[in-house]
ZAMARDREN-723999 format. One record per residue (C-alpha): x, y, z. Coordinates in steps of 0.05 Angstrom, whole numbers, plus 5000, padded with zeros to 4 digits. Example, Ala and Ser with C-alpha at 12.3 -4.5 7.8 and 13.67 -1.06 7.14 Angstrom:
REM ZAMARDREN-723999
(rec (5246; 4910; 5156))
(rec (5273; 4979; 5143))
REM end
This chain:
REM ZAMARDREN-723999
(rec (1608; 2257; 5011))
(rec (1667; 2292; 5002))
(rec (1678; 2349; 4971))
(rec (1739; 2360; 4931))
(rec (1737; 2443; 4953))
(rec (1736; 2428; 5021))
(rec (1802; 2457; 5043))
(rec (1792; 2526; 5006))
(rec (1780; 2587; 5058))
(rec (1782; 2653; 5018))
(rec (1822; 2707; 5063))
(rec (1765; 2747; 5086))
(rec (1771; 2811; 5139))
(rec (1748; 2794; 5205))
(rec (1690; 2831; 5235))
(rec (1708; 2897; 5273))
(rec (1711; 2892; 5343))
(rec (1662; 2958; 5357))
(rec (1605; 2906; 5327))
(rec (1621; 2867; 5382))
(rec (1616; 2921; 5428))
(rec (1553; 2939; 5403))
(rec (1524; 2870; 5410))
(rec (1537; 2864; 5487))
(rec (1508; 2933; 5502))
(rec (1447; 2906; 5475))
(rec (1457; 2839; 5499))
(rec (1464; 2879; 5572))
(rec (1389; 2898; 5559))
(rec (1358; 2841; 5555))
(rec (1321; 2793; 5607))
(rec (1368; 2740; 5633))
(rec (1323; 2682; 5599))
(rec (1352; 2716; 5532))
(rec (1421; 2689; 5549))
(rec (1392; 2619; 5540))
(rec (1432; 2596; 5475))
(rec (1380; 2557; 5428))
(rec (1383; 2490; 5416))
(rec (1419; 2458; 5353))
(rec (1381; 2448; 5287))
(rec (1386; 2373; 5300))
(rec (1327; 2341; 5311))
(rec (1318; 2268; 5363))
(rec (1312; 2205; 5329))
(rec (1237; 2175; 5325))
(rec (1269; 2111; 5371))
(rec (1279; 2172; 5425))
(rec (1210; 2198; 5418))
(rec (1177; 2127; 5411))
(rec (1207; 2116; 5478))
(rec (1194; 2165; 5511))
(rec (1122; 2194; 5543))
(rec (1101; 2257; 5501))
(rec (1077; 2281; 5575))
(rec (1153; 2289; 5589))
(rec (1151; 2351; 5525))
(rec (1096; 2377; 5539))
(rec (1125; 2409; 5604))
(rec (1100; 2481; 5605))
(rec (1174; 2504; 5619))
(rec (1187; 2463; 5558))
(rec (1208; 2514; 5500))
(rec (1182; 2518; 5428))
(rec (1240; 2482; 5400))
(rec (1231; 2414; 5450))
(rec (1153; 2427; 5434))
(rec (1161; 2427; 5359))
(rec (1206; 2365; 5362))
(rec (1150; 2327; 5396))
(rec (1105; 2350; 5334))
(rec (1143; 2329; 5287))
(rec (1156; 2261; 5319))
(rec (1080; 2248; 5334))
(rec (1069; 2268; 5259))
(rec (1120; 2210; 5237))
(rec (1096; 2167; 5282))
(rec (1018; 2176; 5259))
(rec (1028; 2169; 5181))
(rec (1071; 2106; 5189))
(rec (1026; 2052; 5165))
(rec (1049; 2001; 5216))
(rec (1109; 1992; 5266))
(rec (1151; 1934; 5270))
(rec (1164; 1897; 5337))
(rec (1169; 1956; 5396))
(rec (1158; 1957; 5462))
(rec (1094; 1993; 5475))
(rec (1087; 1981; 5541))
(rec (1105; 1939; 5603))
(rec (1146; 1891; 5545))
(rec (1081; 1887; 5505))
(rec (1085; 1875; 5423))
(rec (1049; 1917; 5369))
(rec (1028; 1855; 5337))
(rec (1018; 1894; 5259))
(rec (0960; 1947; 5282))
(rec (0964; 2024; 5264))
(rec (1021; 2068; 5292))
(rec (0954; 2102; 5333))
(rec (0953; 2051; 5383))
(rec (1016; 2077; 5412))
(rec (0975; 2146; 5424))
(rec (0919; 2123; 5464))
(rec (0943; 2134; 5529))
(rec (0969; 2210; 5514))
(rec (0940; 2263; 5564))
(rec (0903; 2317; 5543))
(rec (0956; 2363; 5555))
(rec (0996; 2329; 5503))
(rec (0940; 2333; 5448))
(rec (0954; 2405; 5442))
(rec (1023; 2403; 5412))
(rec (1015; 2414; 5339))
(rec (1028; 2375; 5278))
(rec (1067; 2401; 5228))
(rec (1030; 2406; 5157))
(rec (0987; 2355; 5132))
(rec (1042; 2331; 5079))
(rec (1063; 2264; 5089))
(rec (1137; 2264; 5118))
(rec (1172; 2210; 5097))
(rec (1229; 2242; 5064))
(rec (1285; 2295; 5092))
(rec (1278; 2316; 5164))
(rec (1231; 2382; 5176))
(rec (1268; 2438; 5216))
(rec (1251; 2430; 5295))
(rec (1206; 2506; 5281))
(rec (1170; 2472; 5224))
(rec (1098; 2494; 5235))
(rec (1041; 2521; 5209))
(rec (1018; 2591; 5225))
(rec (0964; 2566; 5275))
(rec (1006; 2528; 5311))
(rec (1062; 2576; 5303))
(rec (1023; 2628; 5325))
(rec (0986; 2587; 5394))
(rec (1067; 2562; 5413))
(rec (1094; 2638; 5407))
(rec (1042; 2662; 5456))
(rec (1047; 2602; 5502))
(rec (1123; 2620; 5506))
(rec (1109; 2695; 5505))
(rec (1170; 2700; 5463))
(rec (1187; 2708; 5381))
(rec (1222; 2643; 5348))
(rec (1286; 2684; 5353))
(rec (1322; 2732; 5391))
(rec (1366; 2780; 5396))
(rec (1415; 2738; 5425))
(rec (1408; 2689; 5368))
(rec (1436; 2735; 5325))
(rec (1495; 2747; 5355))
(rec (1507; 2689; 5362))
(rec (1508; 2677; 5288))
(rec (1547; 2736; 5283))
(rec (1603; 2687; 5321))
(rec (1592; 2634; 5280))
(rec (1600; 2664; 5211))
(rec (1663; 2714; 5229))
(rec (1716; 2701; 5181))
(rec (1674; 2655; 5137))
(rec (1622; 2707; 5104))
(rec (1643; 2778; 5086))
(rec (1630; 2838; 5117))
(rec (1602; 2870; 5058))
(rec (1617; 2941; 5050))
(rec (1560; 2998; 5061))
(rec (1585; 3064; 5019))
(rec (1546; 3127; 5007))
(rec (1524; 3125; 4937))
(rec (1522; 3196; 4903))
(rec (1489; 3186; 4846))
(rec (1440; 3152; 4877))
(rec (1427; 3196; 4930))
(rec (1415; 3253; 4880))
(rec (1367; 3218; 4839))
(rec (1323; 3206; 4902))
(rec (1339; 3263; 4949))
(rec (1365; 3226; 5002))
(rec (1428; 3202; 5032))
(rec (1438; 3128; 5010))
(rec (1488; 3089; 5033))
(rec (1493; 3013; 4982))
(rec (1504; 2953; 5025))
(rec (1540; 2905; 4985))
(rec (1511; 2836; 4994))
(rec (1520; 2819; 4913))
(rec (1590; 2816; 4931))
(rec (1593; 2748; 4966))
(rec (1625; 2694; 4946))
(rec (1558; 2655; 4915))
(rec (1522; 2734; 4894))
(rec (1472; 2745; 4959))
(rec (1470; 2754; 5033))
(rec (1439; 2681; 5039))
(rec (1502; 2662; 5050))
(rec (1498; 2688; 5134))
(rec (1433; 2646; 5139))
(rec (1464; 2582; 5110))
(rec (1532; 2582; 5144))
(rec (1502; 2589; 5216))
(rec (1447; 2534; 5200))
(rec (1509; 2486; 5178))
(rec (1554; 2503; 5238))
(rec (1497; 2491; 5288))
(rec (1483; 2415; 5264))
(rec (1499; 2370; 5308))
(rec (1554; 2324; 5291))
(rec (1522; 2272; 5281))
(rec (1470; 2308; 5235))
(rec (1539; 2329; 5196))
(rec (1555; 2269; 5180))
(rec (1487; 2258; 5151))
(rec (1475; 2312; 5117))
(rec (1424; 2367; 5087))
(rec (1375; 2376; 5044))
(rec (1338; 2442; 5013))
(rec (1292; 2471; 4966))
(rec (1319; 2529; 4919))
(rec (1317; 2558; 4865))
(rec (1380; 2592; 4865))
(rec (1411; 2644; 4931))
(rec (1395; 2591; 4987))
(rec (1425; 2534; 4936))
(rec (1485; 2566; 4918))
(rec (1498; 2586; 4993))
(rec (1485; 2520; 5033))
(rec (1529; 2483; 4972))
(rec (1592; 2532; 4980))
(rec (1589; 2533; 5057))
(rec (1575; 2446; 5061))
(rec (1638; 2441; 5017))
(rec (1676; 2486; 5069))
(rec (1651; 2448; 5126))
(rec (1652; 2378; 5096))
(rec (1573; 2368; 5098))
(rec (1528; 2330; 5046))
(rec (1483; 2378; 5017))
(rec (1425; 2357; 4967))
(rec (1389; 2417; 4935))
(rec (1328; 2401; 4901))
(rec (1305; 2463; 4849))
(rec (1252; 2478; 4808))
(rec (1255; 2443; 4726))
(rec (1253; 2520; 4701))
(rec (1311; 2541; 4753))
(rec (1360; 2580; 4722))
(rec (1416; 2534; 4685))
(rec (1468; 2580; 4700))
(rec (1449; 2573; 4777))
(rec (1441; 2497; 4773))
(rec (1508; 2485; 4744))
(rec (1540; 2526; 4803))
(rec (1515; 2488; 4845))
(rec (1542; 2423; 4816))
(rec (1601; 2448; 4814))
(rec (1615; 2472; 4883))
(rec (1601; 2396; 4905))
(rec (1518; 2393; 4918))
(rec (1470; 2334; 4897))
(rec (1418; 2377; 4848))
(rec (1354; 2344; 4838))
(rec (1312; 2376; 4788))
(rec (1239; 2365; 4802))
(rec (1171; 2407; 4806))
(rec (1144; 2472; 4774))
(rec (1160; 2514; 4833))
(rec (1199; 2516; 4901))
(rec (1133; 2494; 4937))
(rec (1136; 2434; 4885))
(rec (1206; 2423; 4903))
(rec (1192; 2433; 4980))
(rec (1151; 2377; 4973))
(rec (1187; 2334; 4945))
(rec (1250; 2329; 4991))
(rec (1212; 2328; 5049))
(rec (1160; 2269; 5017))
(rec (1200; 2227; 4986))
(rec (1232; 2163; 5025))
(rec (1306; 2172; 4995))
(rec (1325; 2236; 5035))
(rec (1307; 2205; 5094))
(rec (1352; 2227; 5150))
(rec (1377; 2293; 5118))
(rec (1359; 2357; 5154))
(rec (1311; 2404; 5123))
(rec (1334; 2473; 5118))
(rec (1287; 2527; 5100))
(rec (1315; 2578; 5061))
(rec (1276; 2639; 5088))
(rec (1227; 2615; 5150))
(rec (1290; 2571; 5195))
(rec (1302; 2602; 5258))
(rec (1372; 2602; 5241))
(rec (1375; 2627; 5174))
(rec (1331; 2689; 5196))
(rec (1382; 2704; 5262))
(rec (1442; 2692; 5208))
(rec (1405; 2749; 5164))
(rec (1405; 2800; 5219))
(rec (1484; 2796; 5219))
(rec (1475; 2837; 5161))
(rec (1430; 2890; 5207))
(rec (1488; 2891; 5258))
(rec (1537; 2911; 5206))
(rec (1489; 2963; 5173))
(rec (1482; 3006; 5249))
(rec (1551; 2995; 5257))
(rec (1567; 3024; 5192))
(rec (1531; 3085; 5185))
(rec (1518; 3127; 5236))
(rec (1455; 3174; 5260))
(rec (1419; 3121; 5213))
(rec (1344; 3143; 5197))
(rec (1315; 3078; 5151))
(rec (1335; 3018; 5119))
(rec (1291; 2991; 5059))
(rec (1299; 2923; 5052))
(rec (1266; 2869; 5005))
(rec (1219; 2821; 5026))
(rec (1211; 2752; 4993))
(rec (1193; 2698; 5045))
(rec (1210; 2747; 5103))
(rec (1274; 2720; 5123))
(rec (1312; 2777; 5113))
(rec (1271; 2827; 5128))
(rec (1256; 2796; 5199))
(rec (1328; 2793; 5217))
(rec (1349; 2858; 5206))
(rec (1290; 2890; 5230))
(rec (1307; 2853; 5301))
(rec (1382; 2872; 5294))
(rec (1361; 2944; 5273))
(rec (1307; 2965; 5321))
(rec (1350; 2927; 5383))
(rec (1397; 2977; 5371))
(rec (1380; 3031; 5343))
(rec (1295; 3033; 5362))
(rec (1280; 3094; 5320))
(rec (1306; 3075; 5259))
(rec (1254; 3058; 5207))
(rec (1246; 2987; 5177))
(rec (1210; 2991; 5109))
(rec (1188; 2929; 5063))
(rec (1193; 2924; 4988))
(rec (1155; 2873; 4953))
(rec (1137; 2864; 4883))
(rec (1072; 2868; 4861))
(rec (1066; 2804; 4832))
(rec (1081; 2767; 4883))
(rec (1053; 2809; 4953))
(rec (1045; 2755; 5006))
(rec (1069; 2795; 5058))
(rec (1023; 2843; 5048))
(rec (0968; 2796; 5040))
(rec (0991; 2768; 5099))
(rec (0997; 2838; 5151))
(rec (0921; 2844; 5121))
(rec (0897; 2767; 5137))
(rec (0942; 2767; 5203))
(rec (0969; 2710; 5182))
(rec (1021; 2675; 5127))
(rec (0960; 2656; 5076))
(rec (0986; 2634; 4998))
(rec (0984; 2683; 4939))
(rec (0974; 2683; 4861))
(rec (1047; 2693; 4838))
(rec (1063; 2718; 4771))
(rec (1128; 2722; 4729))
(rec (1156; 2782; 4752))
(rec (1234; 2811; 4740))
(rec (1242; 2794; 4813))
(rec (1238; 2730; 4815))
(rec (1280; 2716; 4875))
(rec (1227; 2751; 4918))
(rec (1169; 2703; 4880))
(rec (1149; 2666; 4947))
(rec (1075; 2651; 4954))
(rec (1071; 2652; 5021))
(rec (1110; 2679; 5078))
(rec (1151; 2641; 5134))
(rec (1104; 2638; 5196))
(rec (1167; 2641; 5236))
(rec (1193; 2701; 5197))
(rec (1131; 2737; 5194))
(rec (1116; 2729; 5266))
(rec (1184; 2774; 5278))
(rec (1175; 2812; 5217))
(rec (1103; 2841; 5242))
(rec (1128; 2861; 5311))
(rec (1197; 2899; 5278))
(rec (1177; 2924; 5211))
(rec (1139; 2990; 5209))
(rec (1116; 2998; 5135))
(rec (1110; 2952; 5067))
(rec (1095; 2983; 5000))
(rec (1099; 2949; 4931))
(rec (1147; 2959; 4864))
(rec (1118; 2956; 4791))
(rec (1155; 2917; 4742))
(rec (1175; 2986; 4708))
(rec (1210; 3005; 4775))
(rec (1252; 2940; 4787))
(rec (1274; 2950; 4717))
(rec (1297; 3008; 4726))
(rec (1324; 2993; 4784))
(rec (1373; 2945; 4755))
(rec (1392; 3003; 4708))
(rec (1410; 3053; 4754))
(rec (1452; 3000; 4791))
(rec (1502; 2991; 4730))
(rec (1503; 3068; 4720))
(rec (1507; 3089; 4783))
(rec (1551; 3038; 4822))
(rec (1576; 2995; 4762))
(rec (1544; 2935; 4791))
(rec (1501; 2878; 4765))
(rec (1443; 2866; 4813))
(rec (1387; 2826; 4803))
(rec (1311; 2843; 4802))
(rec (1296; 2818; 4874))
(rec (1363; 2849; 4909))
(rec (1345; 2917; 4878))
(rec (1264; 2925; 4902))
(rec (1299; 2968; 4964))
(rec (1331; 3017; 4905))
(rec (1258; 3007; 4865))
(rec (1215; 3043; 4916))
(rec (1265; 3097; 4922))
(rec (1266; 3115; 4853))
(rec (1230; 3182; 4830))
(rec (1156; 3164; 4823))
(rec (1160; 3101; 4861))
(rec (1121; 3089; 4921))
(rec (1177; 3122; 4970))
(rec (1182; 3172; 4935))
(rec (1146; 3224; 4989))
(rec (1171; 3281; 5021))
(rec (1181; 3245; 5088))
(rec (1245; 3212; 5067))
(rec (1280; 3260; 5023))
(rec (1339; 3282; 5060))
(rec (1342; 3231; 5109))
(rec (1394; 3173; 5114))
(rec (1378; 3114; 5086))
(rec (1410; 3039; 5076))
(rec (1390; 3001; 5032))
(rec (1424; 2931; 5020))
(rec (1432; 2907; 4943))
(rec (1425; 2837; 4962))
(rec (1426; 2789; 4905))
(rec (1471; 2794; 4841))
(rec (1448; 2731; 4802))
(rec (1419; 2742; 4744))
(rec (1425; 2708; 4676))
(rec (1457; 2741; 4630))
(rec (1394; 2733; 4578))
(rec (1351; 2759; 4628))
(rec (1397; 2814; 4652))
(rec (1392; 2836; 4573))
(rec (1319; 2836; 4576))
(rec (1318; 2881; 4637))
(rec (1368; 2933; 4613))
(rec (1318; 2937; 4549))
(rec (1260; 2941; 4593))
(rec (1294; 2992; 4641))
(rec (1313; 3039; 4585))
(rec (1242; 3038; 4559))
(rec (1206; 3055; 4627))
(rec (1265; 3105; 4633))
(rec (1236; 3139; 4560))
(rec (1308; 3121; 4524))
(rec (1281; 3071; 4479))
(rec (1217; 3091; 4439))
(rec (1171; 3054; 4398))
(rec (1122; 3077; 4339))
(rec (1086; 3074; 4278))
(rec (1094; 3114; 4219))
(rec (1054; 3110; 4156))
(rec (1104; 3128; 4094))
(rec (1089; 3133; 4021))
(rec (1113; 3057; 3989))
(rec (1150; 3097; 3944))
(rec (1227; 3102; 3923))
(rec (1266; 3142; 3977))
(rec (1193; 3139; 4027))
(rec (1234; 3109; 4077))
(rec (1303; 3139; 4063))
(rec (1259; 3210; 4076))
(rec (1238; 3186; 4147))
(rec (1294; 3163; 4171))
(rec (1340; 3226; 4147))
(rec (1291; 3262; 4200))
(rec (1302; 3218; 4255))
(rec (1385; 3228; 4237))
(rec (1373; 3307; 4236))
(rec (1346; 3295; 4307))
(rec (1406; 3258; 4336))
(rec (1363; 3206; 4349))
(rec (1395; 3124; 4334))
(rec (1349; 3072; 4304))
(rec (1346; 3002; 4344))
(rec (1296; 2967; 4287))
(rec (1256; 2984; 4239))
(rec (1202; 2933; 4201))
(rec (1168; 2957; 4136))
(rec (1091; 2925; 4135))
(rec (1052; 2931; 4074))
(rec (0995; 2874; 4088))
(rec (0952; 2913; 4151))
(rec (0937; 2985; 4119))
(rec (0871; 2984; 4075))
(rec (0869; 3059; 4073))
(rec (0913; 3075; 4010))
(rec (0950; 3019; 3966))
(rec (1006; 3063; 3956))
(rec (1031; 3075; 4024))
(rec (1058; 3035; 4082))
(rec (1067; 3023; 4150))
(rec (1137; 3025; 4187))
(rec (1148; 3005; 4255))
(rec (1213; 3037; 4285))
(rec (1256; 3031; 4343))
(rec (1292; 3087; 4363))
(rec (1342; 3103; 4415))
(rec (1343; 3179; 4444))
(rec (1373; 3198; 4509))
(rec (1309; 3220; 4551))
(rec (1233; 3246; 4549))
(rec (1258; 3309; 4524))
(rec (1298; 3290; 4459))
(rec (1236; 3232; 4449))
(rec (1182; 3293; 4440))
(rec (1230; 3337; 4403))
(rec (1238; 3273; 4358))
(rec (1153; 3262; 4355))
(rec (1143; 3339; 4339))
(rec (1192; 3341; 4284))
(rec (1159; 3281; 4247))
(rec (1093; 3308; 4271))
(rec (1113; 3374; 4233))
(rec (1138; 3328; 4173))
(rec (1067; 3312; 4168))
(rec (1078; 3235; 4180))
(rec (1007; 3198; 4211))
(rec (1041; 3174; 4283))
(rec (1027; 3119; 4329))
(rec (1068; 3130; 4391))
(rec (1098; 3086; 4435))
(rec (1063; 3025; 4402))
(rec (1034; 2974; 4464))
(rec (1078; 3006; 4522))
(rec (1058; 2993; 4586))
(rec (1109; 3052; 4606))
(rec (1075; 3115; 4565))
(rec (1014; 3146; 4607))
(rec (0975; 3142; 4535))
(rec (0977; 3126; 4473))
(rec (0948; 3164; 4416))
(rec (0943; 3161; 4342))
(rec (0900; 3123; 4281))
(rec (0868; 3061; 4292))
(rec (0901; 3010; 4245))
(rec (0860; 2955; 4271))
(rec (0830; 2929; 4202))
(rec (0851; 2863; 4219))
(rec (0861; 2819; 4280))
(rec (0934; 2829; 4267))
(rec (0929; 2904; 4272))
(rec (0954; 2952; 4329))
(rec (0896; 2996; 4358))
(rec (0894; 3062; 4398))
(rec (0901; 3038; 4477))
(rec (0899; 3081; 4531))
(rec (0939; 3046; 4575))
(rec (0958; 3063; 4656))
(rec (1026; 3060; 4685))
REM end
């Protein structure tokens, strides 16, 4: 397919050339194996692994990429329910019996190479590192080695000069007054498609083979990764099929369309729609590219680690979001290559912690995910490739309440006038006053963090800004009970006036008080500019003498405190409720 965009290039500024400096210092450093560039995302044909003795890949110089091939082709090879006409051996014919026949005479040596994941592959290609953690985990410490290397990232920092931006990374005043640190903003919501997955998905597409090219890919998204691999595949002139979740984002799917990519909507989730491209027999042929656990979508992450050390100097931590790990892996190899005492902390939200379920199993295991604002970091379970570097680089993960990626997002359009979503902002979330990085360890010290996402509807960005400015005591709920006179309500809300305070909504409910017939209950939404105009507004309707329920059913107040109008099942009751 070809893709009417192809010839657009946007002028972009070339990398500087002290990166490059820094990458062969580091490069200098390492053993002379490390200069061993990896193989292509391409994977063999099954006719080249059907003719050809697994004994020959299981060499024990052989490296995990040749190893994981041979898995993958011994997995197609055993769910096939019969072979055609092939020579077997010596000329003879595999006269309609199982596929299994064929593996009979394979050494023991060749039993160990692992199978990729019980799902039947008959669809789109699996990446060459496609494993599970097992057999991730027994190939890494056979090779003695992580899936990717320093090396690899540079490398990607090659192939994506001039293509991706080099975001900028500015110190952020604001910000760094509200936390008591330095901050300096990387930029990553300022690419072309909103996010840094752009690095990732570039040096995956210029590492296909040609052949592969021509062919095509094929991933599961439901959004960044899409957005990226379709923009870049219409630069380079490659197919690219993204299948996404039925609830992804319209605004996302149509983006996609329109830069050129085949959207298939199908499944409840990414795993859903993981399934299905590599499972179903009409992507057959199309490379699988894994949006957060593919070797070379975690080395092109770390490109945006090699700009961070390059742009801010004496650098003391970078907090950085974790979703499936991709990212976080990366930069955390970039990072600590060159700059080994700088910390690398996680951020992941709380309804969705799979990292941190996995550090505690010692192993990618699946998680319960909830709806949570970010939604981009809302994988269930964490690459094995990505958490295998991740664990080795990162030195601390702590998790963000709801109430802190809200606000979040809300301190991002004050502070730096940008529109960041949910995910891209966990790094800012744990920073925040009262958020889990919050400590006295950090304050003062400088600290990157990279805003790396800026997709977000514009319905849901609404409902965050609401949400933000009620964790952030600027939008205040309650109850007051009023006499269901003439001029009742005209008398309360001349006191909330006198107080400076706006009102949002108000609803007048006669129906759920039993106490007196001749008085009633209004619910009010008010607007003030902080905690301390919000109690001078409560004590001045307090001293009015008006019954109060506060902050009616927020999960942001520490308590809540007032009558119990619970008559009915309709009714609001007295809650203590915990932040």
């Amino acid at each position: 397919m070809v893709h009417q965009h192809a010839s657009v290039r946007p002028s972009i500024p070339s990398a500087h050339n002290s990166v490059l400096t820094l990458v062969l210092l580091a490069l200098a450093t390492q053993p002379t194996a490390a200069f061993i560039a990896p193989t292509p995302l391409c994977t063999p044909s099954s006719a080249r692994i059907a003719t050809s003795s697994a004994r020959i890949i299981a060499g024990r110089h052989v490296s995990i990429h040749a190893a994981a091939s041979a898995a993958r082709g011994v997995a197609r090879l055993r769910v096939a329910t019969c072979m055609s006409a092939s020579s077997v051996k010596d000329g003879e014919k595999n006269k309609g019996g199982k596929v299994e026949q064929m593996m009979q005479e394979v050494d023991e040596d060749d039993k160990k190479i692992p199978l990729p994941s019980p799902i039947k592959i008959n669809g789109a290609t699996p990446p060459k590192d496609w494993l599970d953690p097992k057999a991730a985990k027994e190939l890494l410490d056979s090779r003695g080695t992580l899936p990717v290397q320093f090396q690899d990232i540079s490398k990607a920092a090659f192939y994506i000069r001039g293509s991706v931006r080099k975001t900028a990374c500015e110190p952020s005043p604001g910000l760094s007054e509200l936390t008591g640190a330095t901050i300096f903003v990387k930029e990553e919501y300022k690419q072309f498609t909103g996010s840094f997955k752009e690095r990732g998905a570039r040096n995956a597409l210029m590492q296909l083979e040609e052949a592969q090219k021509s062919k095509g890919v094929i991933a599961a998204s439901a959004g960044n990764h899409a957005l990226a691999l379709s923009y870049h595949g219409g630069l380079l002139n490659i197919s690219v099929t993204v299948v996404m979740p039925t609830n992804a984002p319209l605004v996302k799917v149509n983006k996609c369309r329109k830069l050129g990519a085949n959207v298939v909507l199908h499944g409840a989730h990414i795993g859903e729609a993981k399934d299905h491209a590599l499972s179903s027999e009409q992507y057959e042929g199309l490379q699988y590219i894994n949006g957060y656990d593919d070797p070379a979508i975690i080395a092109g992450a770390g490109t945006c680690g090699l700009e961070i050390v390059e742009q801010v100097p004496d650098l003391d931590v970078v907090v950085i979001p974790v979703g499936g790990a991709g990212l976080i892996a990366g930069m955390a190899l970039a990072i600590k290559t060159l700059r080994p005492n700088c910390m690398i902390i996680g951020v992941e939200p709380e309804y969705c912690a799979s990292y941190t379920r996995a550090l505690a199993a010692g192993k990618p295991v699946a998680v319960t995910v909830m709806p949570t604002l970010g939604d981009g970091l809302a994988v269930p379970c964490v690459g094995p490739h990505s958490f295998e570097v991740a664990r080795k680089y990162v030195d601390k993960v702590v998790t963000v309440s709801e109430k802190y990626l809200a606000l979040a997002v809300l301190r991002c359009l004050e502070h730096e006038k940008a529109v960041v979503e949910g995910g891209g902002a966990a790094g800012l979330a744990a920073l925040l006053p009262g958020g889990p990085l919050d400590i006295p360890e950090l304050k003062g010290k400088r600290i990157a963090i990279p805003l790396c996402g800026g997709n977000i509807d514009i319905t849901m960005l609404g409902r965050v800004i609401e949400r933000g400015l009620a964790a952030d005591r600027r939008l205040i709920r309650f109850a007051a009970t009023v006499t269901d006179r003439p001029g009742g309500l005209a008398a309360l809300v001349t006191i909330i006036s006198k107080e400076g305070a706006s009102v949002m909504d108000i609803a007048h409910e006669r129906a759920w008080l039993h106490t007196s017939v001749d008085q009633v209950i209004n619910k009010v939404i008010v607007e003030v500019t902080g905690a301390e105009h919000e109690q001078r507004l409560k004590k001045a309707l307090e001293d009015a003498g008006y019954p109060l329920q506060w902050d009616l059913g927020s999960e942001y107040s520490d308590t809540q405190t007032g009558p119990d109008w619970r008559p009915m099942t309709h009714g609001y009751s007295t809650t203590t409720l915990k932040r």
